[in-house]
C-alpha positions in Angstrom: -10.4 13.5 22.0 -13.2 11.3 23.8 -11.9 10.8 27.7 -13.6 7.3 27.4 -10.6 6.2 30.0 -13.6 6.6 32.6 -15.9 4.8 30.7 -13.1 1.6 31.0 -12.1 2.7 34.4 -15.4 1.4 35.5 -14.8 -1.9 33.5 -16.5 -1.4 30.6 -15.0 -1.8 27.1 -16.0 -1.8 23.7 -13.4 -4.0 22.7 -10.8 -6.2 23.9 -7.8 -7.5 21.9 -5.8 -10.9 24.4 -2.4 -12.4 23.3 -4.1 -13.0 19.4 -1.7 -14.9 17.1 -1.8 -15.8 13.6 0.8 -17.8 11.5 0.7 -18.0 7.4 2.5 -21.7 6.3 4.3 -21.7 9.5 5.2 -18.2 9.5 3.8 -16.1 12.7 2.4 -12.1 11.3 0.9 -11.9 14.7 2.7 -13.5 17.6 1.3 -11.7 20.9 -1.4 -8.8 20.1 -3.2 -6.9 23.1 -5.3 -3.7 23.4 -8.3 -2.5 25.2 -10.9 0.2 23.4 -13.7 1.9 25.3 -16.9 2.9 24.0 -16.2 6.8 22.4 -12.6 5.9 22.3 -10.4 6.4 19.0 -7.3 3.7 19.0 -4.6 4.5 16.5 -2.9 1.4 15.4 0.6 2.1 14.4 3.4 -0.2 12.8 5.8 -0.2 10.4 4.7 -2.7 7.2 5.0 -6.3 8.1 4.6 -4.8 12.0 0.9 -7.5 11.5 -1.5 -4.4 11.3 -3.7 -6.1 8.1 -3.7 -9.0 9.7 -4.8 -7.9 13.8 -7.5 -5.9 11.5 -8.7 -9.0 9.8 -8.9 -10.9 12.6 -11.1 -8.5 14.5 -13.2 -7.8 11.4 -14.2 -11.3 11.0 -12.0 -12.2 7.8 -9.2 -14.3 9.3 -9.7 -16.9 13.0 -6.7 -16.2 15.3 -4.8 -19.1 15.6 -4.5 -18.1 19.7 -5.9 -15.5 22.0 -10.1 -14.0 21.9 -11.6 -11.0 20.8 -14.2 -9.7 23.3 -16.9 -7.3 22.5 -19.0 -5.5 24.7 -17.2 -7.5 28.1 -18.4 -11.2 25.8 -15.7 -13.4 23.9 -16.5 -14.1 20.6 -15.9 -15.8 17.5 -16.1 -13.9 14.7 -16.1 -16.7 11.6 -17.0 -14.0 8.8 -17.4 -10.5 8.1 -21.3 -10.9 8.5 -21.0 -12.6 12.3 -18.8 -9.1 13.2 -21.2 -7.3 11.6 -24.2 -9.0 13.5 -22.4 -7.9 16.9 -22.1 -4.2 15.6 -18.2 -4.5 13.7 -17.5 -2.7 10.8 -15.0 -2.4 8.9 -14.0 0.6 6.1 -11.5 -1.1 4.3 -8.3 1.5 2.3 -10.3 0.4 -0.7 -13.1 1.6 -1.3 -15.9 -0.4 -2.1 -19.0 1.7 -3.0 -20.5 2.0 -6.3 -20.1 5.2 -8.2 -23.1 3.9 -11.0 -25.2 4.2 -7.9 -27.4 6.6 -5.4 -25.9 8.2 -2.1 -28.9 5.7 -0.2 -28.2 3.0 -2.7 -24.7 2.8 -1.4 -25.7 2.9 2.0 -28.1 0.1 2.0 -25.6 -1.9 0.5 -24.5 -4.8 2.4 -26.5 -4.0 5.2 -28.2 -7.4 6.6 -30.6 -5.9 8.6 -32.4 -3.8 6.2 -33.7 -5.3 3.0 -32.3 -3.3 -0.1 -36.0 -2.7 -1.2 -37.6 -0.9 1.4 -40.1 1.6 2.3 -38.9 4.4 -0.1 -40.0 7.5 2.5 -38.2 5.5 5.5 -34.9 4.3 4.1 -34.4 8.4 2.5 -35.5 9.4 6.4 -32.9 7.2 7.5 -30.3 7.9 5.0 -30.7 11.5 5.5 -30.3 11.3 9.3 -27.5 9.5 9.0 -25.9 11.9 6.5 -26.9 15.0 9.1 -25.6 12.8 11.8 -21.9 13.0 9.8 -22.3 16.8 8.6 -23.0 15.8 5.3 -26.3 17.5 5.1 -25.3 19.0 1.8 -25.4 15.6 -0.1 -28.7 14.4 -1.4 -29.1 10.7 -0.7 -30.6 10.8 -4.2 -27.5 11.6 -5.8 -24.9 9.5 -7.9 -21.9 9.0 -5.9 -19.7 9.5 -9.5 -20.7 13.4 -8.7 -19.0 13.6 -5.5 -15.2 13.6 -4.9 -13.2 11.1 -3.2 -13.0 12.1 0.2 -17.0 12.5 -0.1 -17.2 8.9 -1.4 -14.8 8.1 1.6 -17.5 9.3 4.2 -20.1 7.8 2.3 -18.0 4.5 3.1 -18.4 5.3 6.8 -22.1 6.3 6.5 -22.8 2.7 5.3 -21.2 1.3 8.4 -23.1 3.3 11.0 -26.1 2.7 8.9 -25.5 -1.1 9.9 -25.9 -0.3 13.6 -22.1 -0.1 13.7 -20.5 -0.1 17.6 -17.0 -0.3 16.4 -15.7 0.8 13.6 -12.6 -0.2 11.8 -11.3 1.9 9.5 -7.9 0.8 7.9 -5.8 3.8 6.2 -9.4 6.2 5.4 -7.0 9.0 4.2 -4.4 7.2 2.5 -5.2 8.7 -1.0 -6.6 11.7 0.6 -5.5 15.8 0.5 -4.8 17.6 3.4 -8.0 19.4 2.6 -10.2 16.2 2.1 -9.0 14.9 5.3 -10.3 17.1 7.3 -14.0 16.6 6.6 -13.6 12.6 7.7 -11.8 13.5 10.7 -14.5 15.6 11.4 -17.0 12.7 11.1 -14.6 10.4 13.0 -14.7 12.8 15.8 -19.0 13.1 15.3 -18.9 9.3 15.2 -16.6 8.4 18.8 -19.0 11.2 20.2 -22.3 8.7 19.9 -20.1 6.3 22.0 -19.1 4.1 18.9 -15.7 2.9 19.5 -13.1 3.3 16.5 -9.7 1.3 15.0 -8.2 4.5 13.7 -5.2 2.2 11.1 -2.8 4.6 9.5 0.4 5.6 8.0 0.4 9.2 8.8 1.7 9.5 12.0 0.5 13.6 12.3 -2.6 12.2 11.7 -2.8 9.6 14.1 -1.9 12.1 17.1 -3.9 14.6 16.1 -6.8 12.6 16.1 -6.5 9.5 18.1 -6.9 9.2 21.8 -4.7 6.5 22.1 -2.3 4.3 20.3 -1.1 1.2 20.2 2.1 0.5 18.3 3.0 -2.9 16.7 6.7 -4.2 15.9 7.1 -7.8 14.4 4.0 -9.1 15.0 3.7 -7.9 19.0 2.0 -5.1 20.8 5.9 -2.9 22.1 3.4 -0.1 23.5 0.1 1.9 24.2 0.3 5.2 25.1 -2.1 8.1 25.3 -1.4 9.9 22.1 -1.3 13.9 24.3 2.2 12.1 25.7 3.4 11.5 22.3 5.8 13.3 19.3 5.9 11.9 15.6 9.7 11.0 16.4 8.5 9.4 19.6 6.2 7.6 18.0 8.6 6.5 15.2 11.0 4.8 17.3 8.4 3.0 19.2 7.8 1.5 15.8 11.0 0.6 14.7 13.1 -0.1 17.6 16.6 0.2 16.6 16.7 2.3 13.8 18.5 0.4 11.0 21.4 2.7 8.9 22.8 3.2 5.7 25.9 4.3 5.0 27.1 6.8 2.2 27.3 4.3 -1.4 30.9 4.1 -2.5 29.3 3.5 -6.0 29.8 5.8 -8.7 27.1 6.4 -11.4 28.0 6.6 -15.1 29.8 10.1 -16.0 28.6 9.6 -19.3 25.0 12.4 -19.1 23.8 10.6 -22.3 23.6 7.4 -20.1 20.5 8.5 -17.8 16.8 8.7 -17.5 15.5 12.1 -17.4 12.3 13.4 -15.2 11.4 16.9 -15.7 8.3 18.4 -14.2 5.7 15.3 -14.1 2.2 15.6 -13.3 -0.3 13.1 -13.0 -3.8 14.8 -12.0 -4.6 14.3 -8.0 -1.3 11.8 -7.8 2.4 13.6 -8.6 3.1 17.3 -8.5 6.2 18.5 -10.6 8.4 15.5 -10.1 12.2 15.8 -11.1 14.8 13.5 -11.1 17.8 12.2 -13.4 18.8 8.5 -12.5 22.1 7.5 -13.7 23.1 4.0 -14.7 25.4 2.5 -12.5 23.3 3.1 -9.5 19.9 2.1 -7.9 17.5 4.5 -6.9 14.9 4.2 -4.7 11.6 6.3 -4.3 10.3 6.0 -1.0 6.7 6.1 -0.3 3.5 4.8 1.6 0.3 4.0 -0.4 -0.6 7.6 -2.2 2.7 9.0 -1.9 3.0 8.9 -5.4 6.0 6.8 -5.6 4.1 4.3 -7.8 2.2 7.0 -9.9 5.9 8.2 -10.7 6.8 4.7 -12.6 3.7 4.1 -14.1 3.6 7.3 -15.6 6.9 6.8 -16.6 5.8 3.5 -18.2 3.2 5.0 -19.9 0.3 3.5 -17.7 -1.3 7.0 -16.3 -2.8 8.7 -19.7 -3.0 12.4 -18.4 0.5 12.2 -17.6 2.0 15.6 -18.6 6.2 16.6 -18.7 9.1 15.5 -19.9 10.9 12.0 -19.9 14.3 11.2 -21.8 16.2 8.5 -22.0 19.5 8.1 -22.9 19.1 11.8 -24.3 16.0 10.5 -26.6 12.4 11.6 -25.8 10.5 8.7 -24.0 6.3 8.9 -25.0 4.5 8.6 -21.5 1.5 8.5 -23.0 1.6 5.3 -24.5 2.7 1.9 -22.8 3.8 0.2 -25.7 5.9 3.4 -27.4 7.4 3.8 -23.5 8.6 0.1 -24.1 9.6 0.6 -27.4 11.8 3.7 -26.3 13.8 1.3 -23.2 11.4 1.4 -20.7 11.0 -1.7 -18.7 8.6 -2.1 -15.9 7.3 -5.0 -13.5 4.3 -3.7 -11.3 3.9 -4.6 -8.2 1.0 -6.4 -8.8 2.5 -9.9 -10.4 -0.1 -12.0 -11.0 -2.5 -9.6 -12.4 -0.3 -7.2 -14.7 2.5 -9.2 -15.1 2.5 -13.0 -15.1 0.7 -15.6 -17.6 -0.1 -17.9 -15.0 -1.8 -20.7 -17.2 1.2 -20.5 -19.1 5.2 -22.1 -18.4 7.9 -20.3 -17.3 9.7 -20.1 -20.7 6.6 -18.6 -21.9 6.8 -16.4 -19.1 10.4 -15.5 -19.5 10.4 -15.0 -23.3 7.6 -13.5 -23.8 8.4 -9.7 -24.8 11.3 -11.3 -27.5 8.9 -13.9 -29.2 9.2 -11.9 -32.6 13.3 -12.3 -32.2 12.8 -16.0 -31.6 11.4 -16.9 -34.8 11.7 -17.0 -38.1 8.5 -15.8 -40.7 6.4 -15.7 -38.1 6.9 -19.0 -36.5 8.5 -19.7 -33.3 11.3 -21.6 -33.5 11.4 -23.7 -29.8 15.2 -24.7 -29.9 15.5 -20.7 -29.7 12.6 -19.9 -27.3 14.3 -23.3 -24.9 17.9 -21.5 -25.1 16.8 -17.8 -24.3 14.8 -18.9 -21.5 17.8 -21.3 -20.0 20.1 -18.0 -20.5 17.5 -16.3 -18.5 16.9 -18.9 -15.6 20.3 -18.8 -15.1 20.8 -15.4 -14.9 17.6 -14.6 -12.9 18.6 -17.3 -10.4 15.5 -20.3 -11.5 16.1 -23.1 -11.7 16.8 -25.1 -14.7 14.8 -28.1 -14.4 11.3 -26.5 -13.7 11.0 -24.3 -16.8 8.4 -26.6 -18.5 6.2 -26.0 -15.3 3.7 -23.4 -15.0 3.9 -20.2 -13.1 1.0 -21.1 -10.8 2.9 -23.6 -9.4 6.2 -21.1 -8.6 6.5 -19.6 -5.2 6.3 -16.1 -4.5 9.8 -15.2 -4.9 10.7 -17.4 -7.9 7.6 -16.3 -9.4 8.8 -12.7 -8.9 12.3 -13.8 -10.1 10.3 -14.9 -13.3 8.9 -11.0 -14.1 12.3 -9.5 -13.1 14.1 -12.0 -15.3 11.5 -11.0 -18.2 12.5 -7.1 -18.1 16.2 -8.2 -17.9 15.4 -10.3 -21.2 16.9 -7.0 -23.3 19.9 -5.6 -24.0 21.8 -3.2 -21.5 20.9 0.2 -22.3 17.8 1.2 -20.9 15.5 2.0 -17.7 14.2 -1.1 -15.7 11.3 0.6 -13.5 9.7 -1.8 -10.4 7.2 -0.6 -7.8 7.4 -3.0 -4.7 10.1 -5.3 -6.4 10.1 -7.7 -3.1 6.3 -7.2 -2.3 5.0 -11.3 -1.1 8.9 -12.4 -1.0 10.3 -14.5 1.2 14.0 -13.3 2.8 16.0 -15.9 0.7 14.0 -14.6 -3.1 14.4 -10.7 -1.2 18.0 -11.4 -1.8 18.2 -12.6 -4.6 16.2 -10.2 -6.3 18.7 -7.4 -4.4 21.2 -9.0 -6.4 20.0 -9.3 -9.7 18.9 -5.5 -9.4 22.5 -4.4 -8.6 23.9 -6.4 -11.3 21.6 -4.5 -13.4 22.7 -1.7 -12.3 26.4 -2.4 -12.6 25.9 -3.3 -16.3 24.8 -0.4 -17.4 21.6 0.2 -16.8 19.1 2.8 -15.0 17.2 1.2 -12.2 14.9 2.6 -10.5 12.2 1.2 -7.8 9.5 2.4 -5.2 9.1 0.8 -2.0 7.7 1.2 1.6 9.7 -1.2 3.0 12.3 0.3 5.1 15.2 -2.3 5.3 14.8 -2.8 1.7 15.3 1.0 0.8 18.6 1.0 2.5 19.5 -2.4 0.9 19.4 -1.9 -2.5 18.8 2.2 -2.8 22.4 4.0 -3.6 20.2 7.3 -3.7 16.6 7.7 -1.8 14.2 10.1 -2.6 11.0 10.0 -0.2 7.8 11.2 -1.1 4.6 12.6 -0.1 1.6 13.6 -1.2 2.5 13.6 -4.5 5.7 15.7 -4.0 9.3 14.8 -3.3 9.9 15.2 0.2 13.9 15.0 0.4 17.0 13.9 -1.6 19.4 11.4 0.3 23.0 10.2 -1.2 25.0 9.8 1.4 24.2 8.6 5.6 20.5 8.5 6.7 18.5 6.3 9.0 15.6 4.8 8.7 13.6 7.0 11.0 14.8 10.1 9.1 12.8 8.3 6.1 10.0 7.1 8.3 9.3 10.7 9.3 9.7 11.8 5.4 7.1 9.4 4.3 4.8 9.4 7.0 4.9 13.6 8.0 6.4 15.1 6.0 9.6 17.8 6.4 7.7 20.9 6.4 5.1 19.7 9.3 5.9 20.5 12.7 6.0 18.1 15.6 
């Protein structure tokens, strides 16, 4: 902890947040936003997803204007029109992904995007420089002439932060460092966090693990829908404290009524899956006739679970049956072949042919069915896709348009309706099925999964979003780290799974 509250108490601060707003199409993600940070102070900035965390870090890093409200830095308002302008005034940001280079050196990566040093410097100075800066973090051990492909992750994650105080940095933004993290890999970048609020830089501390944020933080500011509901010294705070400051009211879901399928043969089988650094011995049997959710925040392992499932992580390693018949993980196409559906939850770049039309779109994994020798017959290809529309909830008259022109949620309707386009009998997988939807397409995706469901199939989907995992999710298994956390089937509230996926059960208060 810093005790830069004196430094502020005699009016000085590093940064100051005033009523910012920001509104997407009409739609506010930041209505009223307001902190203070001193210089040597670390701010933990807490919310729930959709709270308007990614987009208060955006506007202080120079990527998005505020629509109301002013940023001040160093007791000056400012405009900050571009990541370069915050840089000029000394803001940096070290975004969840990570942006260095692996092809290249330890200084290479360093120098990189740092407008006040040419890349091509004096060879003795910039390795004097690098190597201070590297000392400076407790990284003495690294050679700046090294390839960053030879150090781990969490190394490559300090070497993130290295480049921004090697650009002078006075505030540092750093937007979920440990998300894909270890325990054990943490603790080295807390370390240099701590090193780096000591030399009176100021830091945006932006994560989901709550432990984390009190353990390290000196303060923290919590955002609900888009407003600032509190600030509180982090000593005066508990994980469940904190939880409930993010979600208010915590919504509830009852025990399902919903049986699954008695029938054992009619299930998808987990048994001890691994995916290297991701998932640790995951098991779980998903019935048809119910929805299961996996609940998890980014490096949970909640995705890893369904892509491995899909075939999509090759060192994948256990067991996976469906219907009682092996299931190849190791392969995307023989997982496919074997039942598998998946949509990932990135649309537009793993699962949508933009250029093409939404028929297209909709038939395209039964294109060999809709022919005959080899060519496709259209009066076929026109009539699946109709059947499709209708069931997926598109509408009828727009299937000769492209997907480009869809919104979010019919466009997302569109990749759902695909994975529907087989017969019942099989495992539809989706990792963030609602991810960019609006609340009317949220719905209506809810409905077409449950009717999945209820027709025989085994659905199963990962999500971080809270309401929507007691929605749609008959069972909820959260997840951490790579492991499963806990098991719910019958009552639970959302700050039970709050605290699963963000601290996990065995950690203490």
């Amino acid at each position: 902890m810093s005790g830069s509250s004196t430094d502020r108490a005699l009016g000085g601060s590093r940064l100051r947040v005033e009523g910012l707003a920001r509104s997407f199409n009409g739609v506010p993600a930041v209505r009223d936003v307001s902190f203070v940070l001193g210089p040597g102070e670390i701010l933990g900035l807490c919310g729930h997803n959709g709270a308007g965390k990614s987009t208060v870090v955006k506007m202080i890093s120079g990527q998005l204007a505020p629509d109301n409200g002013r940023i001040v830095v160093d007791d000056t308002p400012v405009e900050l029109r571009s990541r370069q302008a915050a840089q000029r005034l000394g803001v940096a940001l070290v975004d969840q992904e990570l942006s260095v280079v692996p092809a290249l050196t330890v200084l290479e990566n360093v120098q990189l995007g740092d407008i006040g040093t040419p890349f091509v410097n004096r060879r003795r100075s910039a390795v004097n420089r690098c190597r201070r800066i590297l000392d400076d973090m407790g990284l003495a051990h690294i050679e700046p002439d090294q390839l960053l492909s030879s150090l781990s992750i969490g190394e490559r994650q300090l070497i993130e932060i290295a480049r921004a105080l090697s650009q002078n940095a006075r505030l540092v933004i750093l937007d979920e460092p440990t998300a894909t993290l270890s325990d054990a890999e943490s603790a080295p970048v807390f370390a240099a966090i701590r090193r780096v609020a000591a030399s009176g830089c100021a830091v945006v501390f932006v994560s989901h693990r709550l432990s984390e944020v009190l353990q390290l933080c000196d303060t923290v500011t919590v955002l609900r829908g888009g407003d600032t509901v509190a600030t509180t010294p982090a000593a005066e705070l508990t994980v469940d404290e904190l939880i409930v400051q993010m979600l208010g009211e915590a919504p509830r879901r009852l025990a399902t009524t919903r049986a699954p399928d008695d029938d054992p043969g009619h299930a998808l089988r987990i048994d001890r899956l691994r995916v290297p650094g991701r998932v640790v011995d995951f098991t779980l049997t998903a019935r048809a006739g119910r929805v299961y959710a996996l609940a998890g925040q980014l490096g949970s392992g909640a995705s890893d679970v369904l892509r491995a499932v899909a075939g999509l992580h090759p060192a994948a390693t256990g067991v996976v049956e469906l219907h009682g018949r092996p299931v190849p993980i190791r392969d995307p196409v023989g997982s496919a072949r074997h039942g598998v559906a998946f949509a990932s939850n990135d649309r537009k770049s793993e699962g949508l042919f933009l250029d093409k039309s939404i028929t297209w779109n909709l038939v395209a994994t039964r294109l060999p069915s809709l022919g005959r020798g080899g060519v496709l017959r259209p009066g076929r290809e026109r009539r699946a896709a109709r059947s499709l529309a209708q069931r997926s909830g598109l509408p009828p008259d727009r299937l000769a348009e492209r997907a480009v022109a869809f919104s979010g949620g019919n466009q997302q309707k569109v990749f759902v309706g695909r994975c529907l386009a087989r017969d019942d009998g099989y495992a539809l997988l989706l990792d963030e099925p609602t991810r960019g939807v609006d609340i009317g397409g949220r719905a209506a995706i809810h409905r077409l999964l449950r009717q999945a469901a209820e027709s025989g199939l085994v659905v199963i989907f990962a999500s971080t979003e809270i309401e929507e995992l007691l929605e749609l999710g008959d069972v909820i298994v959260t997840m951490r780290d790579g492991r499963i956390v806990n098991r719910y089937d019958g009552d639970v509230d959302g700050t039970v799974l709050v605290r699963d996926m963000t601290h996990g059960a065995e950690d203490e208060t």
